[in-house]
N, C-alpha and C positions, 0 to 999 in steps of 0.2 A: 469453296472459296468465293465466289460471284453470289452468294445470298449474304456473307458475312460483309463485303465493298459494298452494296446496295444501302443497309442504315447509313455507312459513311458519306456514298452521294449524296444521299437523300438530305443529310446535313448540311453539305456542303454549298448545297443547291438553293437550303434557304436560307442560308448562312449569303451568299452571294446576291440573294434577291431579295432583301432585306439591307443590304448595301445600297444597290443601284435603287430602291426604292427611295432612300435614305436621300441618298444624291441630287434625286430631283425635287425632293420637296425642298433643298436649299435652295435651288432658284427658283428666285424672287423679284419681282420689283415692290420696292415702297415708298411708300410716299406718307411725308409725317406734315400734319400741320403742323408748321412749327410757331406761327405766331397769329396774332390775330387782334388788329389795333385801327380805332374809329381815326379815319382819318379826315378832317372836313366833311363831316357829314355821309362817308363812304365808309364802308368793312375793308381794309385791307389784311388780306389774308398770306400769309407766308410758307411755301411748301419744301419739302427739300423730298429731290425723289433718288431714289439707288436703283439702275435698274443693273443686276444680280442675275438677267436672267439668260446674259451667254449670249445674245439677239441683239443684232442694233435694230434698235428702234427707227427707224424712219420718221415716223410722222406718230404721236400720242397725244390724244386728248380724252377727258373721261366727260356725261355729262351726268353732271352733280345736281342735286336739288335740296335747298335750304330747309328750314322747321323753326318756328317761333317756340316760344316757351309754352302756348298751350299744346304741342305738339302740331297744330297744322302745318299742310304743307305752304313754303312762300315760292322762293325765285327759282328756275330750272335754268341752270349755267352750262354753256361747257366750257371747260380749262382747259388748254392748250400749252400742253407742257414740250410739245415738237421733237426736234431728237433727241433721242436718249441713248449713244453708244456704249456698249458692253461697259459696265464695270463702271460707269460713269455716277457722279454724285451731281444733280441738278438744283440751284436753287430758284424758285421761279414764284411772281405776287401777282394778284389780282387785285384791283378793287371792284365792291360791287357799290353804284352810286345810289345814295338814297337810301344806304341800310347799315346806319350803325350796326357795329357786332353784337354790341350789345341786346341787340332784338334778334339771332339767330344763337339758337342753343344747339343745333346739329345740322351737318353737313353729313350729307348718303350720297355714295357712288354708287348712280343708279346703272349703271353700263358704261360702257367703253362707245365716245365717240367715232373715234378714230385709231385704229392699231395698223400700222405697216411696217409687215418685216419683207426683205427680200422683194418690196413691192409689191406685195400680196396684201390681203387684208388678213388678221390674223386675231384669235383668242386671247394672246397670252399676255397683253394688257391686263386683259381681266380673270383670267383663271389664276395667275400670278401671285395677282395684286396683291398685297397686304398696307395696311392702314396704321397709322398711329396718331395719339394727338399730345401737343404741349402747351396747348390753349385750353380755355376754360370753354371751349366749343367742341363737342362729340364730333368724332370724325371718324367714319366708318363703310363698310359694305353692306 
C-alpha cells in the first residue's frame, strides 16, 4: 500500500508547488507610462504604478535613462515615486526640462534607486517590476 500513496504524493506535491509558485509570480509592482506630452519646452511624463506586491513600500524610486531615436544614450533620471502601500494605485509626473518627448523614443529602468521595505533596503522594487507603455515612448526594463 505505501509504494501505490507515493505516485499520489508525488502528485500532489507538484501539484501544490506549482500553486505556490504560481502565487508569487502574481506579485508585482507596475508601472505604466501612461502618457507623455511636450510641455513648454519640457517632456512631461505620466506614470501610474500598482504595487501588488503585499509590501509597503517605504520609500521607491527607480533610475531611469532616456534614448534618442538613433538609439544613443541622453538623460539618467531618477523618479521618485515614494510610498507605495500594499494594494495601492499611484499616479505620479515628471518633467524633464529642455527635452521635448518628442526627442526621446525610449525610457530603460536601469535599477532601482531606492527600495524600502520594513526599513531595510530591499530587491523587490526591481525583481517585481514590470513595465508597460501607453505613449508612443518604449518604456521598459
Amino acid at each position: 500500500m505505501a509504494r501505490s500513496r507515493r505516485p499520489a504524493l508525488l502528485a500532489a506535491a507538484l501539484i501544490l508547488g506549482g500553486t505556490v509558485s504560481g502565487t508569487a509570480q502574481e506579485k508585482s509592482i507596475s508601472i505604466e507610462l501612461n502618457d507623455a506630452t511636450t510641455v513648454d519646452a519640457a517632456c512631461r511624463l505620466v506614470f501610474v504604478a500598482v504595487n501588488e506586491s503585499g509590501l509597503l513600500l517605504e520609500k521607491t524610486s527607480y533610475d531611469v535613462v532616456t534614448f534618442d531615436a538613433s538609439g544613443k544614450v541622453g538623460t539618467s533620471l531618477t523618479f521618485q515615486f515614494g510610498r507605495l502601500p500594499a494594494g495601492k494605485t499611484k499616479v505620479v509626473q515628471f518633467d524633464l526640462p529642455d527635452q521635448p518627448c518628442e526627442t526621446i523614443t525610449r525610457l530603460l529602468v536601469n535599477d532601482i534607486a531606492e527600495c524600502t521595505v520594513d526599513g531595510k533596503a530591499s530587491d523587490v522594487c526591481i525583481d517585481t517590476l514590470t513595465t508597460s507603455t501607453r505613449a508612443k515612448i518604449e518604456f521598459g526594463l
